[in-house]
PLY file of the C-alpha trace (Angstrom):
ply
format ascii 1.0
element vertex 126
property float x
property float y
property float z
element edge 125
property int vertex1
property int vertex2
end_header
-46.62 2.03 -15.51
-45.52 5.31 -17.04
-45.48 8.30 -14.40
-44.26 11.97 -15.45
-44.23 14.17 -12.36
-43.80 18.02 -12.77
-42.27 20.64 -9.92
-40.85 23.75 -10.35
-43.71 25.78 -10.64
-45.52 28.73 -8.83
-45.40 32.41 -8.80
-42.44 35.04 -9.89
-42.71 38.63 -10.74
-41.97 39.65 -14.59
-38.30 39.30 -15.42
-37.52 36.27 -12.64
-36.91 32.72 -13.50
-37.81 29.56 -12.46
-37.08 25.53 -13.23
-39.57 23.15 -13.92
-38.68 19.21 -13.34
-40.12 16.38 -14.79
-39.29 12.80 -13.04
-40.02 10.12 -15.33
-40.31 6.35 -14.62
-39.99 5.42 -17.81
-38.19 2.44 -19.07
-35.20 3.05 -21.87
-35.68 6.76 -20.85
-32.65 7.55 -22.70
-34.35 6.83 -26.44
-37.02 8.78 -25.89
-37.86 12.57 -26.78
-39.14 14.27 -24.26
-40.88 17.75 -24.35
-42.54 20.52 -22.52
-46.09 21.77 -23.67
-48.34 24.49 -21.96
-51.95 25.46 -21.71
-53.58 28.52 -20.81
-57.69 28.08 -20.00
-59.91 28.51 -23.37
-56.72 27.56 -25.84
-55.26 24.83 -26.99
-52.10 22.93 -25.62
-48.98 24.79 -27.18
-45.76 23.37 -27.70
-42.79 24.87 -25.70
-39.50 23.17 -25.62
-38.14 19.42 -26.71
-35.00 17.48 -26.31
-34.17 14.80 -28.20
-32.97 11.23 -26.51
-29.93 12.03 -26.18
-30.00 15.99 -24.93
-28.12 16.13 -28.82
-30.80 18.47 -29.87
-33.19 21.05 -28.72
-35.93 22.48 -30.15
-38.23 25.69 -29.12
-41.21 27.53 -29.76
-40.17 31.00 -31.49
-41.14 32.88 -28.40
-39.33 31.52 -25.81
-36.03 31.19 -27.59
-33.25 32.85 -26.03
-35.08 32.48 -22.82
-35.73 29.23 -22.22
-33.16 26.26 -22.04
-34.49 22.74 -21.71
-32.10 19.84 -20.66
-31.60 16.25 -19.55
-30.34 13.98 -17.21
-30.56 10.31 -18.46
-28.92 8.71 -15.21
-31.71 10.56 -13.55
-34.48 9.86 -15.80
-35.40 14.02 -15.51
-36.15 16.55 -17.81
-35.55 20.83 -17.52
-37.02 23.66 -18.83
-35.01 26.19 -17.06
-37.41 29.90 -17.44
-35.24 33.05 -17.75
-36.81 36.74 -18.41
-40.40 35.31 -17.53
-43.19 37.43 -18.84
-46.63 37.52 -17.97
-47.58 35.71 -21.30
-45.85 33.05 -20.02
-48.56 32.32 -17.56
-49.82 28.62 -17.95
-50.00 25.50 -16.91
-46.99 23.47 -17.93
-47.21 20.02 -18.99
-44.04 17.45 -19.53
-44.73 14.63 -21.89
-42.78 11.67 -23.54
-42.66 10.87 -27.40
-44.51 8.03 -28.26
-41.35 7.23 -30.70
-38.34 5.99 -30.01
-35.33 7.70 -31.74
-37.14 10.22 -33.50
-35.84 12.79 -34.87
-37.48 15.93 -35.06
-39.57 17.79 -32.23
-42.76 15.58 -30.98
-45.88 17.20 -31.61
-48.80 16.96 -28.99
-50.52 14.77 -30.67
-47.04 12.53 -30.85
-47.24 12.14 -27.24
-48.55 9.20 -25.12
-47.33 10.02 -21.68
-48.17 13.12 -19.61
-47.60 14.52 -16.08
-50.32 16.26 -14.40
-49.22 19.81 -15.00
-47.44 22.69 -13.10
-49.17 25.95 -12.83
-46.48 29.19 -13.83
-47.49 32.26 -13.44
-46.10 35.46 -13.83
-46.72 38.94 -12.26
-46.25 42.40 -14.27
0 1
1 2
2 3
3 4
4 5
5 6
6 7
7 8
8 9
9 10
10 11
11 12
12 13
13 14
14 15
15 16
16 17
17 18
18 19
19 20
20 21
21 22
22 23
23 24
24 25
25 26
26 27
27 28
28 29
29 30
30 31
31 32
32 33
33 34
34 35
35 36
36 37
37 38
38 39
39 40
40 41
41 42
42 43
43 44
44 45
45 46
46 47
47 48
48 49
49 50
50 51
51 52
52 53
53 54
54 55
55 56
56 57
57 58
58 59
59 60
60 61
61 62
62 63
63 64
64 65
65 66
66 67
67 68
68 69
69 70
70 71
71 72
72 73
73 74
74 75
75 76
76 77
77 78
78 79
79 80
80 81
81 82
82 83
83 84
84 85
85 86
86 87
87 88
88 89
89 90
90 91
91 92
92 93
93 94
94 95
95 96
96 97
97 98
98 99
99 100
100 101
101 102
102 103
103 104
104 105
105 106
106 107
107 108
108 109
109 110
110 111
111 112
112 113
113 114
114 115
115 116
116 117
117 118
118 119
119 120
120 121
121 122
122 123
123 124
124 125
């Protein structure tokens, strides 16, 4: 059984940071992509951050670059999105999620995904 389990989250003024953590049980988490996706009510699921397998390569959403740094830890089966210079777009519900493909290369889409945690909720004050 696959579980993704998100903390981090909760409330910071515009400017402050915050880490989100993802605890996967996840067999032969070390060959798989994992990501970070968010969701604000009324629109779609957005893509935020990824990591490849082996924390190699990174790959971000045009908005949050600069800002946002995601990482792993493969002997702890966890992922990071560490949040710098929050702003109040950046108010969502975040959502960690595992590739459905080993090895890939490339950033998973959503649709790529078969495994998701339950979601944190950010938000950020002006």
């Amino acid at each position: 059984q696959v579980q993704l389990v998100e903390s981090g989250g909760g409330l910071v003024q515009a400017g402050g940071s915050l880490r989100l953590s993802c605890a996967a049980s996840v067999r032969m988490f070390s060959t798989y992509n994992m990501a970070w996706f968010r969701q604000v009510p009324g629109k779609e699921r957005e893509f935020v951050a990824a990591i490849n397998w082996s924390g190699g390569a990174t790959y971000y959403e045009d908005s949050v670059k600069g800002r946002f740094t995601i990482s792993r830890d493969n002997a702890k089966n966890t992922v990071y999105l560490q949040m710098n210079s929050l702003k109040p777009e950046d108010t969502a519900v975040y959502y960690c999620a595992r590739d459905a493909f080993q090895l890939r290369i490339g950033a998973p889409r959503s649709r790529d995904c078969d495994y998701w945690g339950q979601g944190t909720q950010v938000t950020v004050s002006s």
